[in-house]
N, C-alpha and C positions, 0 to 999 in steps of 0.2 A: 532408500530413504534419503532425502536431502536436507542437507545442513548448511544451516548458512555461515558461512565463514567471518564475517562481519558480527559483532559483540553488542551493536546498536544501532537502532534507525543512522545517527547522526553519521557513522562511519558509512552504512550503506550510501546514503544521501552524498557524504559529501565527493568524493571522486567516484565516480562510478564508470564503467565504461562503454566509449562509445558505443551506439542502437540497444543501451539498456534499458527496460522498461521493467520500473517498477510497481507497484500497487501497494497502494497504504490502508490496512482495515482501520477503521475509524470509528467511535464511538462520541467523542471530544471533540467540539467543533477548535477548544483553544489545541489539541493533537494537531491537529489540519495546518492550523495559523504558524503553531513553532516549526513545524518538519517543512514547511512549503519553503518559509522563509529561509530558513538552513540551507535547502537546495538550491535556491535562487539566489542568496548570496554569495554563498560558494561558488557558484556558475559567475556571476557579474566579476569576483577576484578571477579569476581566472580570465577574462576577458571573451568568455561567451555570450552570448544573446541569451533572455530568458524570455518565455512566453507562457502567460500566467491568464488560465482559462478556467474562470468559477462564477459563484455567485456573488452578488452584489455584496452581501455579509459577509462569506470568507473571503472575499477580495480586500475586506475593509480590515480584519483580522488580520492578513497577511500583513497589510500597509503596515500595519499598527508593530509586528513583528521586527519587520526591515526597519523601520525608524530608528528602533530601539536598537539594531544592529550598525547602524550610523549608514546605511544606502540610502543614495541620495534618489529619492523615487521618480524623479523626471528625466534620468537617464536613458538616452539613447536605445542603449544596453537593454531596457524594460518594458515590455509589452503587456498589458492589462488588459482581458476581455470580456464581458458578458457570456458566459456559457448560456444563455438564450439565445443568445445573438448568432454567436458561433451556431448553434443548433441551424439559426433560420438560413443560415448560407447552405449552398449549393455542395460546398465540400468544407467542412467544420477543421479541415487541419490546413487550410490555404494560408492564415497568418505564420505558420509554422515553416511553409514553404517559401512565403517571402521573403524571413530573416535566413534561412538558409542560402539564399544566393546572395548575401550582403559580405563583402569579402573584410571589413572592418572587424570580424567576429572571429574569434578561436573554432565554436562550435556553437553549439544553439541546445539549449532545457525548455522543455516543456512541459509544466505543470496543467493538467486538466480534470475537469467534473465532468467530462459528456457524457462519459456512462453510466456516472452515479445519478444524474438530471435524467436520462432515460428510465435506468430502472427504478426511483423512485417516482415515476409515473405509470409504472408498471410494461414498459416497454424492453424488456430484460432481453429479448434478440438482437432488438436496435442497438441494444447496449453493447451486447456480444458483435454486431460486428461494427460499432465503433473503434472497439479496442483492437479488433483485427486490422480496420483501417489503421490506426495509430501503432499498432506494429508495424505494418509495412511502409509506415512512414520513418519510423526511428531509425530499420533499417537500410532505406533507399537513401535516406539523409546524412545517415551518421548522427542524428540526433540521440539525446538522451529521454527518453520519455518518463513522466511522473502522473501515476494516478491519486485519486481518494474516492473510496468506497464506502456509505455507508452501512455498516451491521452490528449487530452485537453478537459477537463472537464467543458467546457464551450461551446463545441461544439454539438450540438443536433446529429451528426452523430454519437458521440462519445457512445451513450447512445443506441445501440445495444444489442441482446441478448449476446453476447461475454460479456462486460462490465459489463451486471448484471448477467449473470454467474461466472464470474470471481470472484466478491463480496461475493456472495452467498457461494463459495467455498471457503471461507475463517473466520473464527473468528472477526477479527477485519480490519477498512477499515480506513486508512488516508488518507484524500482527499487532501489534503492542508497543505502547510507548514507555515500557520497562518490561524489557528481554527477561532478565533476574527475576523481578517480580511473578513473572507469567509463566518462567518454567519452573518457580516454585510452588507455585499455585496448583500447576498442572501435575505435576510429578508428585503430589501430594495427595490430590485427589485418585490419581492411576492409582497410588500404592492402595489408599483405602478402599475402592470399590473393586477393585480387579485381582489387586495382591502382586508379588513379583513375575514383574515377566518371564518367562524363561523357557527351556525346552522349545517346543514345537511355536510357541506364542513371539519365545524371541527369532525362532528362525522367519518367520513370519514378518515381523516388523523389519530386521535387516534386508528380506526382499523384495520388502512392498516395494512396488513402479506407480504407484496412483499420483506421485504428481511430479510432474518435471519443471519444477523451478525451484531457487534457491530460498529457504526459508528455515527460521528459528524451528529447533529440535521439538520444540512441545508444542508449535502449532501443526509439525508434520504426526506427530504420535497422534492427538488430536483429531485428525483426516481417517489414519491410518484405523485409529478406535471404531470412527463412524464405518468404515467398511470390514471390518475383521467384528468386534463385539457390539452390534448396534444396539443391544439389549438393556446392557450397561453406559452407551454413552451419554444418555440426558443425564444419570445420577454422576458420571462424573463431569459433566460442562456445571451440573446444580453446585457441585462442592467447590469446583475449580475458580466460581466466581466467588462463592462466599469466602473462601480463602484471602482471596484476590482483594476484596474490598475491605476484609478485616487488617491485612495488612498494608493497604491501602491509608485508612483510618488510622492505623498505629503511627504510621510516617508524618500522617499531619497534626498527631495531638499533640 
């Protein structure tokens, strides 16, 4: 079972290393706007190239982001795309290739929607081998690659082979834009609907292999649910959010 090492998106996000690809679950278009902008500013101090592949809305979210973080948004350094656009070309990761032979650059980020724009058109293969293109580019490159996914993670439909695909094909996985939050939520709902783990159920969990990337503790128990008790897991995704948003609500009264 994988842990992620990292306490929160912003430390995943901000040094990561080279040909990492990450994957962001998202719910929150303003999630989207704060984590992109974190990566990409951190990338531009360091003096890499960034290249920032979305929609016209969360491009404008971003902006709005980096302002507020004092980047100067016509910098060299920063490359803006239409992820339609990018769709219509011939190879959707070519702006990515061009800032990589620019020798002015540390390294080169890439933030991208191409295969969240696929599969919310229902194109979920196209998506899966975007991402695979976009690994083998992270890695040929040395680039750092950055996705956003949309689901609701508290949805049992949500939890398809796409979604554990998607995971799988990626280095590191940020479920939630509060880690704390979500593994109190979760670990809350486990103890009430399952009870303590233990005996044959813990040795179980310690040798689940279902996913090979790095990710928060109670999004892998989570995975790990849906394939070991699937009986039980919609009532606990049902508690794990109403948890989630009670204490969600507490924070902003």
């Amino acid at each position: 079972m994988q842990n992620a090492s990292s306490t929160s998106w912003k430390s995943v996000l901000a040094n990561p290393a080279r040909a990492s690809h990450i994957l962001q679950i998202y719910d929150s278009d303003d999630f989207v706007a704060a984590a992109v902008a974190h990566f990409a500013a951190e990338g531009l101090k360091n003096g890499e190239a960034v290249v920032l592949t979305g929609t016209k809305q969360h491009l404008a979210g971003i902006d709005r982001e980096l302002r507020s973080l004092g980047v100067e948004l016509r910098s060299s350094q920063l490359l803006r795309e239409d992820v339609h656009e990018a769709l219509a070309r011939a190879s959707p990761v070519s702006s990515l290739e061009e800032v990589v032979a620019d020798p002015r650059f540390t390294g080169v980020r890439w933030w991208g929607e191409i295969t969240n724009a696929l599969c919310q058109r229902g194109e979920h293969e196209a998506g899966l081998a975007a991402e695979r293109q976009g690994d083998a580019a992270a890695r040929e490159h040395g680039a750092t690659v950055f996705c956003s996914y949309l689901t609701d993670k508290f949805d049992p439909r949500s939890y398809d082979s796409t979604l554990m695909s998607l995971c799988c094909l990626h280095s590191h996985v940020i479920p939630a834009q509060d880690y704390v939050l979500h593994r109190r939520a979760v670990n809350r709902a486990v103890s009430e609907v399952v009870g303590d783990i233990k005996g044959t159920l813990l040795q179980s969990l310690h040798s689940w292999k279902g996913m090979t990337c790095d990710l928060p503790s109670s999004q892998a128990l989570l995975f790990w649910l849906r394939d070991t008790l699937p009986d039980q897991f919609e009532a606990v995704l049902s508690r794990a959010r109403a948890y989630q948003e009670q204490a969600g609500q507490g924070a902003s009264a």
